[in-house]
C-alpha positions as CSV (number, residue, x, y, z in Angstrom):
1,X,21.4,-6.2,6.0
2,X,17.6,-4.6,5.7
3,X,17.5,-1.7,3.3
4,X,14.7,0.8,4.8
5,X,12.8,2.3,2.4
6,X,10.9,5.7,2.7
7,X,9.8,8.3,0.3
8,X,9.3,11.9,1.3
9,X,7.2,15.0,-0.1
10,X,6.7,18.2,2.4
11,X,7.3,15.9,5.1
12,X,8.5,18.6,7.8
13,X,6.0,17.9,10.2
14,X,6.4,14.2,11.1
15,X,9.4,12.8,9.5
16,X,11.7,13.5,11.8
17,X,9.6,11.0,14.4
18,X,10.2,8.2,11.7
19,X,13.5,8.3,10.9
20,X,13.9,8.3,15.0
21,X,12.1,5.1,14.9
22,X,14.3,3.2,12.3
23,X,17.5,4.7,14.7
24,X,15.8,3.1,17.4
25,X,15.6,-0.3,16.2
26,X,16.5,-2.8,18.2
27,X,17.9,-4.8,15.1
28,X,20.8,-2.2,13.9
29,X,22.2,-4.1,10.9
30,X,19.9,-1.8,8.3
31,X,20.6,1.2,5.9
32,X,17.9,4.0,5.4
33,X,17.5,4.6,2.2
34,X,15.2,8.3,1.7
35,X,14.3,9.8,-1.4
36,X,13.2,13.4,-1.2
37,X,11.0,13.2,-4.2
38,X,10.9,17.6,-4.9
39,X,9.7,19.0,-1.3
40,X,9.4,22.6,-1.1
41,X,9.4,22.9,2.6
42,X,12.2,22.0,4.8
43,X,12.5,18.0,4.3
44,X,15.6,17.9,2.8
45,X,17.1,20.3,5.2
46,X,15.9,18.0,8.0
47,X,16.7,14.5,6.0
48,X,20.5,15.4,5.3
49,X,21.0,16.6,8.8
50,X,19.9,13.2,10.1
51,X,22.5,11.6,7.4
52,X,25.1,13.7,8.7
53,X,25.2,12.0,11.8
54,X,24.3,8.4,10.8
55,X,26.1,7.1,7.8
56,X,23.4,4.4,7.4
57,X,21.0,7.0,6.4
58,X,21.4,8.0,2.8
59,X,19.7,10.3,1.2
60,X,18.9,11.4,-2.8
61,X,17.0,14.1,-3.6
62,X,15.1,14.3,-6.6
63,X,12.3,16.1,-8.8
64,X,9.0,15.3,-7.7
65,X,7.7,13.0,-9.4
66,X,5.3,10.9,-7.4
67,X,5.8,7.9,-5.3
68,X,6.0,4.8,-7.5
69,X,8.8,6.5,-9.5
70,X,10.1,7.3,-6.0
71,X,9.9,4.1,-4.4
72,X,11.4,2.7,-8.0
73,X,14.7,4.9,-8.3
74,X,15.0,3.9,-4.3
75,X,14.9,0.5,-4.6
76,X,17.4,0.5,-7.1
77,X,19.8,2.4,-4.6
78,X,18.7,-0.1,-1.7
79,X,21.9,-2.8,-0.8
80,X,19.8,-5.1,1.5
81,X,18.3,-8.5,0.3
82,X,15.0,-7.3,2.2
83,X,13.3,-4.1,1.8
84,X,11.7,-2.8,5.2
85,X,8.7,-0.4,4.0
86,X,7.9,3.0,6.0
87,X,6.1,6.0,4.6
88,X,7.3,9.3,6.4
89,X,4.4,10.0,8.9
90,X,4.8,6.8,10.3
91,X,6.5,5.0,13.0
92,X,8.6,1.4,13.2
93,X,7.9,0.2,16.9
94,X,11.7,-0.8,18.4
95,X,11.5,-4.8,17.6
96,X,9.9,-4.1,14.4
97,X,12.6,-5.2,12.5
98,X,14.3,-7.8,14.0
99,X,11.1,-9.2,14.1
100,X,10.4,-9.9,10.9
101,X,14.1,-10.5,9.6
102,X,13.9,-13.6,12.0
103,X,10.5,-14.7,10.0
104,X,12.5,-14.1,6.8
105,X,15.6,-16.5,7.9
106,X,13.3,-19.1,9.3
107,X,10.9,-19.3,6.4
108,X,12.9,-19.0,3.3
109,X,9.4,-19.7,0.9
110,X,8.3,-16.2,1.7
111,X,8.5,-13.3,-0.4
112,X,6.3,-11.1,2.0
113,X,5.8,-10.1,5.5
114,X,3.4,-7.4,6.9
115,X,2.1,-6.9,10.6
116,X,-0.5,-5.8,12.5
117,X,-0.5,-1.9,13.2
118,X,-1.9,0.7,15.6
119,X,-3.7,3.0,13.8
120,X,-3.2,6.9,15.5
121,X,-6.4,9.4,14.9
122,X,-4.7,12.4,15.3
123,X,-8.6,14.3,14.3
124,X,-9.8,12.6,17.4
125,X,-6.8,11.5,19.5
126,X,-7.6,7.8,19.5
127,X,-5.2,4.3,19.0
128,X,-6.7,1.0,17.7
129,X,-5.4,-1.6,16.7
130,X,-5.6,-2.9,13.3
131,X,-5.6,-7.1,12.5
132,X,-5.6,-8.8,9.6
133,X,-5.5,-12.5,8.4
134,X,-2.0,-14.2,9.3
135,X,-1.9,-17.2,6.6
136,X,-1.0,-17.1,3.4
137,X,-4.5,-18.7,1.9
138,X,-6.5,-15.4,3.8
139,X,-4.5,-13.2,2.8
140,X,-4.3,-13.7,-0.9
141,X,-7.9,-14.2,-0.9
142,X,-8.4,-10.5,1.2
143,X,-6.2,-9.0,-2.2
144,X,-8.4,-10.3,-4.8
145,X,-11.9,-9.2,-3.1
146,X,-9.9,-5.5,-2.1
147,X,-10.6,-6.2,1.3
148,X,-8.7,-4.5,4.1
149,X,-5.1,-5.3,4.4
150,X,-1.8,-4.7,6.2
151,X,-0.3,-1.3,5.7
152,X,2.1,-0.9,3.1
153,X,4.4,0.8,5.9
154,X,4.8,-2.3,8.0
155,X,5.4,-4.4,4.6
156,X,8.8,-6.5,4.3
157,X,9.8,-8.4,1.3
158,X,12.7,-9.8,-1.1
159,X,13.9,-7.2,-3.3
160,X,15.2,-9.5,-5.8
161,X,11.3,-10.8,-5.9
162,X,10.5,-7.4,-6.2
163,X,12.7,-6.4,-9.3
164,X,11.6,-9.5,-11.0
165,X,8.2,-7.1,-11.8
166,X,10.7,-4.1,-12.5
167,X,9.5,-3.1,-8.7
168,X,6.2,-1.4,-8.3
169,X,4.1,-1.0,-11.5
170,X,4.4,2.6,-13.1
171,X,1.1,2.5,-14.5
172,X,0.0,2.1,-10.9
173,X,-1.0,5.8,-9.5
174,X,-2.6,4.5,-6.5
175,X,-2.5,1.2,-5.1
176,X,1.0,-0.1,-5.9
177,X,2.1,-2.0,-3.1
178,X,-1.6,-3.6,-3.6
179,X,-0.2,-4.5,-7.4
180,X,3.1,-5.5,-5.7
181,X,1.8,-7.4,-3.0
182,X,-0.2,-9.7,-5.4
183,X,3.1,-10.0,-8.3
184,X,5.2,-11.2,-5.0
185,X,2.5,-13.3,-4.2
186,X,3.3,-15.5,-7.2
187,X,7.0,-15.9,-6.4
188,X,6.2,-16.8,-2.8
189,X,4.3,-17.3,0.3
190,X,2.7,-14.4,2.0
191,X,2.4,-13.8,5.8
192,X,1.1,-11.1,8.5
193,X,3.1,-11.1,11.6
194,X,0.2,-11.0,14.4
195,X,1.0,-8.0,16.7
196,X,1.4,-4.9,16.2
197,X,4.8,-3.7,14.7
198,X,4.4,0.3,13.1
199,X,2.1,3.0,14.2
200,X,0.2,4.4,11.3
201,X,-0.8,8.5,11.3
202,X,-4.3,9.3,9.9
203,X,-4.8,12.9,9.4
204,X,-5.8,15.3,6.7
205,X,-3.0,14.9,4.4
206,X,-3.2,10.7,4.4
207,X,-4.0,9.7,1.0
208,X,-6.6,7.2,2.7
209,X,-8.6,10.2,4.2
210,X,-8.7,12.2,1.1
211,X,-10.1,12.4,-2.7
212,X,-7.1,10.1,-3.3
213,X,-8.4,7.0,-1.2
214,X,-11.6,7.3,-3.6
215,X,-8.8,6.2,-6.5
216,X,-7.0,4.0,-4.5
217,X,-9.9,1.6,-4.2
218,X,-10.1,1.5,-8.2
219,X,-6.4,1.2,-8.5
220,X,-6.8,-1.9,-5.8
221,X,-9.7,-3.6,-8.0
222,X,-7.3,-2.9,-11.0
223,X,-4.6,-5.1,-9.7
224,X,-6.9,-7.7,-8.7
225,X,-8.2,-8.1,-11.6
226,X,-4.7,-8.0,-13.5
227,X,-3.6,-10.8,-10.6
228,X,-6.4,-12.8,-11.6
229,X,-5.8,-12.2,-15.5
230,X,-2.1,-13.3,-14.7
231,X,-3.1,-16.8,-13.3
232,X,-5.1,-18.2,-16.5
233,X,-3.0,-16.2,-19.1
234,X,0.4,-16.0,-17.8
235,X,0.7,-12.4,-18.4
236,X,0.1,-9.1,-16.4
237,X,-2.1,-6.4,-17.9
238,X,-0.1,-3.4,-17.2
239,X,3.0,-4.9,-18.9
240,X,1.2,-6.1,-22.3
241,X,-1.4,-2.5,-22.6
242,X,-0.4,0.2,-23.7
243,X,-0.6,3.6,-21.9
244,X,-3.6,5.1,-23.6
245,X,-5.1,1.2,-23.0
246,X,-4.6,1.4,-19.7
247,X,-6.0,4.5,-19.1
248,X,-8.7,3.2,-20.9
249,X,-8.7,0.4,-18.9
250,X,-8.7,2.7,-15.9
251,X,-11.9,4.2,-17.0
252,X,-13.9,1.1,-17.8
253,X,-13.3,-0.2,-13.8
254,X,-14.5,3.5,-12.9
255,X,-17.3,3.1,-14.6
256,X,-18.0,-0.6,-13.3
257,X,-17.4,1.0,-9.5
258,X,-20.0,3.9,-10.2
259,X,-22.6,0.8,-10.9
260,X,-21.9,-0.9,-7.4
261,X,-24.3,0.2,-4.5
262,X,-21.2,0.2,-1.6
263,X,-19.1,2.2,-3.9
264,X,-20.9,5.6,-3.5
265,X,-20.1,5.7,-0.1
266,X,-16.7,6.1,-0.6
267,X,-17.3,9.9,-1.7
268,X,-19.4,10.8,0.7
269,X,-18.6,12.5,3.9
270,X,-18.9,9.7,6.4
271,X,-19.7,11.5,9.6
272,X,-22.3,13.8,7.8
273,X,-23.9,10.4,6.0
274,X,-23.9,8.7,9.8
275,X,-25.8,11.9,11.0
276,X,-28.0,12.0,8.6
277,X,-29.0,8.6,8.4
278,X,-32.0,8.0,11.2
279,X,-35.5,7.7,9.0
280,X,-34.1,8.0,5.8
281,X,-34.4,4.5,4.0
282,X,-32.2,4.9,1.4
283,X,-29.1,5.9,3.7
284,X,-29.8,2.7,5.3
285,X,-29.7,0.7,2.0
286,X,-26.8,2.1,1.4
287,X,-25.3,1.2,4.7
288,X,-26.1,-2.7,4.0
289,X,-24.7,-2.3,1.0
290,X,-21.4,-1.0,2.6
291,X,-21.6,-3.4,5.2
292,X,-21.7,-6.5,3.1
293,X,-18.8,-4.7,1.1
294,X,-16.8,-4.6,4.3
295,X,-17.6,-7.8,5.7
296,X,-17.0,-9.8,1.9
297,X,-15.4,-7.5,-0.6
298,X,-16.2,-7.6,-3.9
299,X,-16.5,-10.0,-6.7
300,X,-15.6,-7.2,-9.6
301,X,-12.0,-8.2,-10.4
302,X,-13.2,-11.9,-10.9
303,X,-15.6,-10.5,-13.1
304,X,-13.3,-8.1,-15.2
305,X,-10.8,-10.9,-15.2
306,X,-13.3,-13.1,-16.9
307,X,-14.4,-10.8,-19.6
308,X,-10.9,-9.2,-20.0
309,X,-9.2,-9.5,-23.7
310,X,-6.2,-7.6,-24.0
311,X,-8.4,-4.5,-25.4
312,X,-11.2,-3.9,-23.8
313,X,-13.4,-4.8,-20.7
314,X,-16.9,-6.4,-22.1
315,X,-19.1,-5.6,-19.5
316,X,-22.2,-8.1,-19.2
């Protein structure tokens, strides 16, 4: 059996679309497993309609208390030996699923399994598709240098793997299944099913077009580094800090971002910055700068991870 995982706050508006697409699975051996982590709107009146007419479809509702803690206390209620990802604005094309369960029971040395997705603009009305590196080797190296990678709603993996780690990190605001994905990656092979498999929503309330997204990326170059940390020390940073040393921590890689060129970009306006960018020279600096980012990541987690003692980042 696949346990489904999904973790809801005010979802009212779309969820009603995703849970349709786990029903419609073309692979029906699977339990949906939805927390309602504290909504205020009508989400829980909509989820336990749905599990009153499918008794795969369970659902526990909960003080709000973000989404690791979320996914964390549903994991822990999930029955399946693989957990099938899937935030509640998104949708699970029909042979997503069966899909990937038949690249689980043929390759038994993987703890993880992602796919390509079609991303949906609803600002703009327009579908693309989004591809990332298939093999293992790619993939691992796309985590370290927090380069684009497949969406945490198309993510499969062992949930025994996963509970090794105690599931996602709690320190982890932003950017857990980036901490996950790189954990799992030491327990087992990594892979990204080529063709699309979910249909991810961008709109307003996506944490990737908001403040949040600015966080995420730190969050994502705090794993790395920890990942990194983990394979010459044998230990991961956010289990051996403290929480005041992480948040210290936290602030440190902040301040490190602030210093790299590509990383102001991430709070500015993009379609202002592309407007405003003919004749003025350093716009177009910063574009390279961005560019080059996109095109090779960045080499800050090696860096922290070299200079990391269990206190403090030293900062050349």
């Amino acid at each position: 059996m696949i346990s489904v995982l999904m973790s809801c706050y005010n979802a009212e508006k779309w969820v009603h679309k995703s849970i349709d697409s786990i029903i419609e699975q073309t692979f029906k051996d699977w339990e949906l497993i939805i927390i309602n982590d504290g909504s205020t709107d009508n989400t829980r009146k909509i989820l336990e309609s749905y599990s009153t007419i499918d008794r795969r479809i369970k659902v526990y509702n909960k003080e709000n208390s973000g989404l690791t803690d979320s996914l964390n206390f549903g994991l822990n209620k999930c029955g399946g030996s693989l957990i099938a990802r899937i935030d509640a604005d998104d949708i699970a094309l029909p042979e997503r699923l069966k899909s990937q369960y038949n690249f689980f029971k043929k390759n038994p040395d993987y703890s993880l399994c992602g796919t390509f997705h079609i991303e949906n603009n609803h600002s703009n009305s327009i579908k693309t598709i989004k591809k990332y590196p298939i093999k293992d080797k790619k993939l691992k190296k796309n985590l370290v240098k927090v380069k684009k990678f497949f969406s945490h709603s198309s993510a499969m993996f062992k949930k025994n793997d996963a509970l090794s780690f105690g599931g996602y990190g709690t320190k982890y605001k932003k950017s857990q299944d980036f901490d996950l994905w790189l954990k799992l990656s030491t327990k087992g092979k990594i892979f990204c099913i080529n063709k699309p498999l979910v249909v991810i929503s961008k709109h307003d309330e996506s944490i990737s077009e908001s403040q949040d997204g600015y966080k995420q990326f730190a969050y994502g170059i705090a794993a790395a580094s920890s990942y990194l940390y983990f394979l010459k020390n044998k230990e991961w940073i956010d289990s051996v800090k403290s929480d005041a040393e992480w948040n210290k921590f936290m602030l440190e890689i902040t301040s490190l971002l602030n210093q790299q060129k590509f990383y102001k970009i991430f709070s500015i306006n993009k379609k202002e910055f592309l407007f405003k960018i003919k004749n003025n020279v350093k716009s177009i600096i910063l574009l390279y700068h961005w560019l080059k980012f996109k095109l090779n990541g960045t080499a800050l987690p090696v860096k922290i991870a070299n200079s990391l003692t269990i206190g403090t980042i030293k900062d050349e």
